[in-house]
N, C-alpha and C positions, 0 to 999 in steps of 0.2 A: 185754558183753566176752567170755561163755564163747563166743557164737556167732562171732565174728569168727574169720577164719583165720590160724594164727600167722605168714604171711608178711605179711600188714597188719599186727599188731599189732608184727613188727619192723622195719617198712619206718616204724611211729609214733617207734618208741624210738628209733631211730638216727640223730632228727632232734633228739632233745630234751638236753639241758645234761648235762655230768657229775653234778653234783649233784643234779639228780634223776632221775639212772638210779641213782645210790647210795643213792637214800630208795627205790627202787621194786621195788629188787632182795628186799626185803621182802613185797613184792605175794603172791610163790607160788612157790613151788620151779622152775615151769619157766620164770615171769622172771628168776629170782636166776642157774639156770643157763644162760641165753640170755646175757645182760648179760655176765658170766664172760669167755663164750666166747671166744677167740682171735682165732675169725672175727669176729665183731659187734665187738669192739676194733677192728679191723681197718677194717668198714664205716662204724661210726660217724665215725673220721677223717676218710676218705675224703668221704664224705658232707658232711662241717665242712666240708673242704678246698674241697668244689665248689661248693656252695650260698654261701660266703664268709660260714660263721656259727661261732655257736659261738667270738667270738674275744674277747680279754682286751687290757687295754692290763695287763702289770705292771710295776709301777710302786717300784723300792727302793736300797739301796744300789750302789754302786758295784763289790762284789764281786760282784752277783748275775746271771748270764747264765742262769737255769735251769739251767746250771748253778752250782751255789753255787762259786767257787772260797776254799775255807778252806782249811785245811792239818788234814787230810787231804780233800779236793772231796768235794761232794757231791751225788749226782745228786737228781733234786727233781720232781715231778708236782704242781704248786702246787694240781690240781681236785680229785685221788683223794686229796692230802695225803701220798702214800707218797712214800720215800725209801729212797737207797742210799749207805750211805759207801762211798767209794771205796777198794779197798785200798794199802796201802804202797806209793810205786814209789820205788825209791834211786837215784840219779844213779848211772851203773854208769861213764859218761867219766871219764878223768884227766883232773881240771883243768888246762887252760895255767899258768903261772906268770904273776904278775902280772896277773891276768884277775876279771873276776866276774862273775856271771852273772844274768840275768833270765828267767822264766818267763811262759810265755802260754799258754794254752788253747784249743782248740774242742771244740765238738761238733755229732754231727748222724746223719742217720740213713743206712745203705747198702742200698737197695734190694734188691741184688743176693742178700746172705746176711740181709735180714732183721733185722737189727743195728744198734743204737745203739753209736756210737762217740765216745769221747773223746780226742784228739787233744791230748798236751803235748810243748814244744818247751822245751828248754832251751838260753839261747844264753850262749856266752862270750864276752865281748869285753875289751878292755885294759884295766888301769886309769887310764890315764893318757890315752890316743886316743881312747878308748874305740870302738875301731875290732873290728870282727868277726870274731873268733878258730875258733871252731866251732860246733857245734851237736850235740844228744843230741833224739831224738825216740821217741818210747814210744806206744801206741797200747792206749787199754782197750774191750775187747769186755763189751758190756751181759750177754752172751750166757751167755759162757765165766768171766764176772767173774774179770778176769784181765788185767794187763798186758804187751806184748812190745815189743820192742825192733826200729824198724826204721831204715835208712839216713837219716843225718842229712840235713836243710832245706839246698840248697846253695846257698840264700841268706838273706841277715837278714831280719829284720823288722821294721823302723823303726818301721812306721807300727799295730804293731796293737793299741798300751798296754795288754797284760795278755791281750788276748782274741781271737778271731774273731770278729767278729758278723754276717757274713753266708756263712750257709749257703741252697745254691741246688741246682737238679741231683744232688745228692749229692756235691756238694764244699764244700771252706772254699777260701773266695775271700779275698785279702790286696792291700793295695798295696804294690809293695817299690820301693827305689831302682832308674834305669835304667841299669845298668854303660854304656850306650854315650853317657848324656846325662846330665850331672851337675844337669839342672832339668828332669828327665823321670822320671817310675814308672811302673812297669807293672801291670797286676792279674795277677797268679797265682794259680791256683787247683791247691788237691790235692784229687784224688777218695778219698773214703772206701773203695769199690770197689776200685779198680785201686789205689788208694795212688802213684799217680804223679803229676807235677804238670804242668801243661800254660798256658802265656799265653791272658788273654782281651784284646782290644784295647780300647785306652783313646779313650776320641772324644778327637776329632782337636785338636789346638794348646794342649793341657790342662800346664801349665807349673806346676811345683811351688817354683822361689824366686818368693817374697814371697807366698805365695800357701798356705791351709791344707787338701789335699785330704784328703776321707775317702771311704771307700767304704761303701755303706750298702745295702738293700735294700727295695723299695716295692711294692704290689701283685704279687709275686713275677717284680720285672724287679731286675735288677742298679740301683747309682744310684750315680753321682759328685757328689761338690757341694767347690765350690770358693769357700771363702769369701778376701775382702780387706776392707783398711779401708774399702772404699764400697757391696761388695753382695757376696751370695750368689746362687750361678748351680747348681739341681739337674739334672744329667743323666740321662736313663732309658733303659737300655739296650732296648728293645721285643721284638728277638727275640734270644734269647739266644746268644751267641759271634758273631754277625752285626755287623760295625764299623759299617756304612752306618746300621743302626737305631738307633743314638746320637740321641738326642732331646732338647732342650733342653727342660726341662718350666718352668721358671720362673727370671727372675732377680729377686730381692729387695732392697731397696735401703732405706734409713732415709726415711721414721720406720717404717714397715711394723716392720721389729727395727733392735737398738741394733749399731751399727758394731762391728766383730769380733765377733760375735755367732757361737760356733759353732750350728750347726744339722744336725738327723736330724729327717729325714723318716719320718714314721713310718707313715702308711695316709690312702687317701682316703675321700673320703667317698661316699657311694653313689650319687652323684649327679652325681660325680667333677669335681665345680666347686671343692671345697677339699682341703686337705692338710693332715694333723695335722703340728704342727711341734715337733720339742724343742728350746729354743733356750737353750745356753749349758748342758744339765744342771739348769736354774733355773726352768724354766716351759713349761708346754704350752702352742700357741695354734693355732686354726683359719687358716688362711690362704687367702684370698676368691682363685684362678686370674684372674677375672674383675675384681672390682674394685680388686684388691690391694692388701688392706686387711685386718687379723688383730682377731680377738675371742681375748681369752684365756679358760682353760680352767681354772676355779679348782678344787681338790684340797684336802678339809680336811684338817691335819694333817699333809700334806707336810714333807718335812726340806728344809734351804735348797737344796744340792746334792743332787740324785738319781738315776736310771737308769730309761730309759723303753726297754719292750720288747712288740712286739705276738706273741702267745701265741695258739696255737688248742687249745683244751681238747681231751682225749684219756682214754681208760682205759686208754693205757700203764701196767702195772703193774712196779713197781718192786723187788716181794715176792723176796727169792732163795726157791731150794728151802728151805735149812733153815727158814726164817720160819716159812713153808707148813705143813712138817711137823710145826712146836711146834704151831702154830695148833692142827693137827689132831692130835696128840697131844694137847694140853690139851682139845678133845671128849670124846672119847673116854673121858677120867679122869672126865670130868663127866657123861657117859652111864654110866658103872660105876659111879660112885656114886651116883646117883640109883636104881638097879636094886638097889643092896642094901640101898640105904632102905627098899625097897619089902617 
C-alpha cells in the first residue's frame, strides 16, 4: 500500500460503501483527511451515481422521506448517521377565516449554489369546501441553516399527501388538478435553482376520474402509474420534458397484484427484465417484464404499513460549524490535559 500512488488509492476508496470509508478513515491521517475532504464527498456520489452502486432500499414509517418530517423536521444521512434539526420556521400568513391548513414538504439538492434545500408549503383551504384559499411557502438552505420566505405555490396540491417524492433535474415535480379539464392533471415542477415553476407534459389520454394517478420516479426517468379496479398501467417518461418519449413500461392486471392495489415502482433490476414493486404500502414484490408473474420480497420484522425509498449512500455531512468547533474544542482540552499529566 505505501508503494501505490495516492491517485489509485483514491480512484479504490471512492468506489467502496460509507461504512467503510468511516472504519478506514482510521487507517492514517492522510486517509482520514482524504475521506473528509469536500472534493472526495463530492466524487464518491458522483462515482455511486454512475457506476448505479452504492444504493439502499430504505425502508420505514410513513413520516420518513430522508427527510424525517416531525415537528421540528429533520434532516437525516441514514450512512454517516449524522443529523440536523431543522430550525423554528412560524407561519408568518394571516390565516383566512374559516380555513385550515395542511402542510407538505420537499427536498433536494441545487446544483447551481451547491445546496441542499428544503422546500415547505403551507396551504389554506375552507372548512366547509374545503376548496383552496392560499398558500405560504419558506424555503431552508442546508448552507446558510436558515429559512426565507418566498412567493406563494399559485396552485394546490391535491395530489402530494404530506410530501414530494420525486426530485429529478433539480426540481420537485408534483401532479396538480388541470384548471382547464376538470378529469385532467398536470405535472408541475419547481426548480430549487431558479425557484420558478415550469409544466412537464403528461402522456397523452391520461384521465384522472375513476382512476388513481401518482407520479413516481424509476431509474432516474420521470413515472406516471395509473391504477383502476382491473389493472395498473406504469408510464416512463425516457427523455426528460420530451412528451413523445412517454413510454408505456407495463400494465398489470390480477392475480399478478390484488385489484386496487396502490403501487411504486421502485428500481430495476440489472438486467432490467424486472421491477421492484411496493404494492399497497404492505409488501415488496419482484415483477417478471417478461413473464408477468411477481415473487415477493420477504423483510423480517417489517411493520404491516410501511414507506419504501431507494437511497444512494453519500458523506454528505450534516455537522454545522458549532458542532465542529465543540468537537474540536473538547480535543484540545484533552490534548491539555494529557500534557500536564505529563
Amino acid at each position: 500500500m505505501p508503494n501505490l500512488p495516492a491517485e489509485i488509492i483514491e480512484d479504490i476508496l471512492r468506489r467502496l460503501p460509507v461504512k467503510s470509508l468511516k472504519r478506514f478513515r482510521a487507517v492514517a491521517k492522510t486517509w482520514c483527511f482524504l475521506i473528509d475532504s469536500e472534493n472526495f464527498v463530492k466524487l464518491h456520489l458522483r462515482q455511486s451515481l454512475i457506476s448505479n452502486s452504492n444504493r439502499n432500499l430504505i425502508l420505514g414509517g410513513l413520516g420518513l422521506y430522508i427527510l424525517v418530517m416531525s415537528e421540528p423536521p429533520v434532516l437525516w444521512n441514514p450512512f454517516s448517521r449524522e443529523y440536523r434539526v431543522l430550525p423554528d420556521c412560524s407561519v408568518e400568513y394571516s390565516t383566512p377565516l374559516d380555513s385550515y391548513s395542511k402542510t407538505a414538504y420537499g427536498f433536494g439538492y441545487d446544483s447551481r449554489n451547491d445546496d441542499y434545500k428544503v422546500v415547505r408549503i403551507v396551504e389554506f383551504r375552507h372548512k366547509i369546501a374545503h376548496v383552496w384559499m392560499a398558500s405560504e411557502t419558506k424555503i431552508y438552505s442546508l448552507k446558510s441553516n436558515s429559512w426565507r420566505r418566498i412567493e406563494g405555490f399559485p396552485y394546490p396540491l391535491p395530489f402530494l399527501r404530506g410530501n414530494w417524492r420525486v426530485h429529478l433535474n433539480g426540481a420537485l415535480h408534483t401532479l396538480v388538478e388541470d384548471p382547464d379539464s376538470i378529469d385532467s392533471a398536470r405535472i408541475m415542477a419547481f426548480s430549487l435553482q431558479t425557484e420558478k415553476h415550469y409544466q412537464v407534459p403528461m402522456p397523452s389520454g391520461i384521465r384522472i376520474r375513476a382512476v388513481d394517478v401518482s407520479l413516481d420516479m424509476i431509474e432516474g426517468c420521470l413515472s406516471v402509474v395509473c391504477t383502476n379496479r382491473f389493472r395498473v398501467v406504469i408510464w416512463v417518461m425516457k427523455d426528460y420534458g420530451v412528451k413523445e418519449s412517454w413510454t408505456k413500461l407495463q400494465s398489470i392486471s390480477p392475480p399478478a397484484i390484488e385489484r386496487n392495489n396502490f403501487v411504486k415502482p421502485l428500481v430495476c433490476s440489472r438486467d432490467g427484465y424486472k421491477v421492484l414493486l411496493n404494492c399497497d404500502d404492505k409488501k415488496l414484490v419482484w415483477y417478471d417484464l417478461r413473464t408477468k408473474t411477481v415473487d415477493n420480497v420477504p423483510v423480517d420484522g417489517m411493520p404491516f404499513v410501511f414507506y419504501a425509498e431507494v437511497c444512494v449512500e453519500s458523506l454528505i455531512s450534516l455537522d454545522d460549524g458549532e458542532k465542529v468547533k465543540k468537537q474540536e474544542q473538547k480535543k484540545e482540552k484533552k490534548k491539555e490535559k494529557i500534557r500536564k499529566q505529563r
